[in-house]
N, C-alpha and C positions, 0 to 999 in steps of 0.2 A: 562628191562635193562636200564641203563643210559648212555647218550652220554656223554662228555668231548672236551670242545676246548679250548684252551689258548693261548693271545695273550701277547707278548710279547710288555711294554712301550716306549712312544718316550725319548730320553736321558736325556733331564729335570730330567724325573721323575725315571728312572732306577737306580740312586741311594738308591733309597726308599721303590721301588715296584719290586719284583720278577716279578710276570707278572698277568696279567688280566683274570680271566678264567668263564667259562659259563656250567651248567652241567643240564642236562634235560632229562626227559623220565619217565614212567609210573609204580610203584613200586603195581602188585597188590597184594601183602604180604606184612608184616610188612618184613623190612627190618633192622636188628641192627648191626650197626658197631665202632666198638672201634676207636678211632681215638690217636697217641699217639702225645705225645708233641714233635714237630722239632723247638722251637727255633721262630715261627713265628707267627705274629700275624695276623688274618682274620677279613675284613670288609665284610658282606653278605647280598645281598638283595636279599630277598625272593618274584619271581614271580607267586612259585605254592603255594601248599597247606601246611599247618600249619608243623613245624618240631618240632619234640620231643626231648630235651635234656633230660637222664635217670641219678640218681645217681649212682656213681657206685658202693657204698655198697646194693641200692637196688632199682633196675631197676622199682621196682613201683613206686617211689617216682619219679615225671616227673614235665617238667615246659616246657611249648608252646612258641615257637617260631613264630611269624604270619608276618612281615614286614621285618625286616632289625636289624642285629646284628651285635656285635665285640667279637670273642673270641682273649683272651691278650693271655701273655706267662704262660705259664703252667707248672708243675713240675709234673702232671698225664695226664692220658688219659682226653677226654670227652668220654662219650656213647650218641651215635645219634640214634633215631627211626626214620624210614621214612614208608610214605605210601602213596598210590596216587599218585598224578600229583607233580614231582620234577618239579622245574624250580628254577635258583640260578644264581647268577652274584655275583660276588667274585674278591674280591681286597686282594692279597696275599702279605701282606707287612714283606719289609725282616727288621731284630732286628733294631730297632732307627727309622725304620720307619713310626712310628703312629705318632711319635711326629711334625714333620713339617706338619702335614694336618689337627692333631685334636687340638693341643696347650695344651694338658692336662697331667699333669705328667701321662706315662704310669703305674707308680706301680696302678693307680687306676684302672685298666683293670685287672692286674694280678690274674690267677688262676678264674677267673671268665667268664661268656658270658652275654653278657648287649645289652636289646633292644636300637638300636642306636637312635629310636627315643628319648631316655633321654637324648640323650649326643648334639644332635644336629639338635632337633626338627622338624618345619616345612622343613627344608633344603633338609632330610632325605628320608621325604615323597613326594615331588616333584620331586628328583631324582627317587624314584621309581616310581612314578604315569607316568613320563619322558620313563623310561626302557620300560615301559610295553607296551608301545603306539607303540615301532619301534616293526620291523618285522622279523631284518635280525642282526644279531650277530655283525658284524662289527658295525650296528650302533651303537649299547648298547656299545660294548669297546670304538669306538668315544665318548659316552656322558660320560662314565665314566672316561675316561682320562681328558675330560676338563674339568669336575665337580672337576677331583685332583688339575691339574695346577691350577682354579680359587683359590683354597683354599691354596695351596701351601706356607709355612712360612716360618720361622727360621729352620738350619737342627740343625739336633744333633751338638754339639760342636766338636771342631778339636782335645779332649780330647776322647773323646767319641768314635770314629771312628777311631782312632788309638788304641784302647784296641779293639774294635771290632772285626778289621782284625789281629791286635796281635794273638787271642783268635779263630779265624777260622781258621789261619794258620798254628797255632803252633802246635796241634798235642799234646795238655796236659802239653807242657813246658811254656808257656806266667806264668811271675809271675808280682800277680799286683801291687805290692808294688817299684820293678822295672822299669817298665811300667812308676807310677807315677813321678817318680824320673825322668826321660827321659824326659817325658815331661813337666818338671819343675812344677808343683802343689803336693798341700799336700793329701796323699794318702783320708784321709775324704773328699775332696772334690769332687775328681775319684767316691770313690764310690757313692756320693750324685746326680752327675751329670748321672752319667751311672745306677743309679734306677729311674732317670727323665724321661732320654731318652730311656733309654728299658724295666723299669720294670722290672727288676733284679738286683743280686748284680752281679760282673765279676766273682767272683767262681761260683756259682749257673747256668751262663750260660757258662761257659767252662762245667761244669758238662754234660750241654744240647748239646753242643758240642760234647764232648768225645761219649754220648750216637747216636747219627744221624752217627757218624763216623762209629759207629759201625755197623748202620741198612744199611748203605752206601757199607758198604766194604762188607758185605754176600752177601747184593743183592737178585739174585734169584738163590743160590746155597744151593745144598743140604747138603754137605758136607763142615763141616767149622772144620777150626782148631782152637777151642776158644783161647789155650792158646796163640799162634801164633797173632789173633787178638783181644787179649788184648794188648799183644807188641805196636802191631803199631796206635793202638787207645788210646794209651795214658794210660794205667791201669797196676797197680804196677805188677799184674797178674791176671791167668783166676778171682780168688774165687772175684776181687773185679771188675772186670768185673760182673760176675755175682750179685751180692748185689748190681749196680747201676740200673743194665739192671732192676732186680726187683722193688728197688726204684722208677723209672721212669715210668715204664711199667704197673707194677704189675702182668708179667710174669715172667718165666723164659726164657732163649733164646731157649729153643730147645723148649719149647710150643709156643715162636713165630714162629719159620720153619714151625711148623705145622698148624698154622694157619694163615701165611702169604698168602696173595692173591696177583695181577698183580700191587698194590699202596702198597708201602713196610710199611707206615706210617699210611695203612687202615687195619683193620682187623676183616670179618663180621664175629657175636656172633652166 
């Protein structure tokens, strides 16, 4: 079984970053778990043994993970194989936030998982060689928090971060053309700024939105009223509920109940 700790950012940086997490322990079976898309993007450094990312038209088709990744924003699952000695330190950055630490338009992460030694080389690998040498979990969140601040840049624009929370809060009503008018820029701009800064367009992540609301509001209930939560998650009704949840998932929801486990947004194969 695997452990789990997560610590939570000094406020600097809690604009950017959800929270800081550590996951470790001894997989002696291949372990495959469907991971779905919530909207967020992950930096990973890898201090055990080699991780498998599988396709997922066909789980033979694999590509090795050995050091340090970033999977961007997603419109599917990933499929993860594990085995052996886990060991992972994880920087779980919330939508806009890759952009003040890496300086790279995020649509170049999108839908993809990139060894980060490409993206930021020797840096990368001294952080990790860094990780591996402490002993006790707090130090590793210490080095990784001030490895953020040293890097720390420009945030997402004040365009940006008002569509953001628009679009998390609204509940499926934020419309973006509105939005832009609001905040006095031309709608082409919104969206040129807001695929800079999150790697998506603002439909495409309400989409990602409406979907998490969904996996949010069931929880860990057995008994769901779909049509009822289609209502309040934003969807015209159940049938279009159901045609995103597949979209997204590439389930359907009552095959997720069934194969939902204790991480709503984990699901082992």
């Amino acid at each position: 079984m695997l452990s789990h700790c997560n610590r939570r950012v000094l406020l600097p940086l809690a604009p950017h970053i959800e929270h800081l997490w550590i996951a470790r322990g001894y997989l002696p079976r291949h372990w495959r778990n469907l991971i779905l898309p919530d909207g967020a993007v992950e930096m990973i450094i890898n201090l055990g043994d080699p991780q498998t990312l599988c396709a997922l038209d066909d789980p033979n088709k694999r590509r090795v993970f050995r050091r340090a990744w970033i999977s961007g924003e997603r419109l599917e699952p990933i499929l993860i194989d594990e085995i052996g000695y886990v060991h992972l330190a994880g920087i779980r950055l919330r939508p806009g936030g890759g952009w003040p630490f890496l300086g790279i338009p995020m649509r170049e992460f999108s839908g993809q998982v990139i060894e980060l030694e490409d993206i930021l080389g020797q840096q990368i690998s001294e952080l990790r060689d860094r990780l591996g040498e402490e002993t006790r979990d707090n130090a590793r969140f210490d080095l990784l928090e001030a490895w953020l601040r040293a890097r720390q840049r420009t945030s997402p624009t004040r365009a940006v971060n008002y569509v953001l929370r628009a679009i998390q809060d609204s509940a499926g009503s934020a419309r973006i053309g509105q939005m832009a008018k609001e905040i006095g820029i031309s709608h082409k701009h919104l969206l040129r700024e807001f695929d800079r800064c999150v790697g998506l367009t603002p439909k495409v992540f309400s989409r990602l939105c409406a979907f998490q609301r969904v996996i949010q509001s069931v929880g860990h209930r057995t008994d769901v009223e779909w049509a009822d939560t289609a209502t309040e998650c934003g969807y015209y009704d159940q049938a279009h509920l159901i045609r995103e949840f597949r979209a997204l998932s590439g389930l359907t929801p009552a095959t997720y109940l069934n194969r939902r486990g204790p991480f709503l947004n984990y699901l082992e194969i």
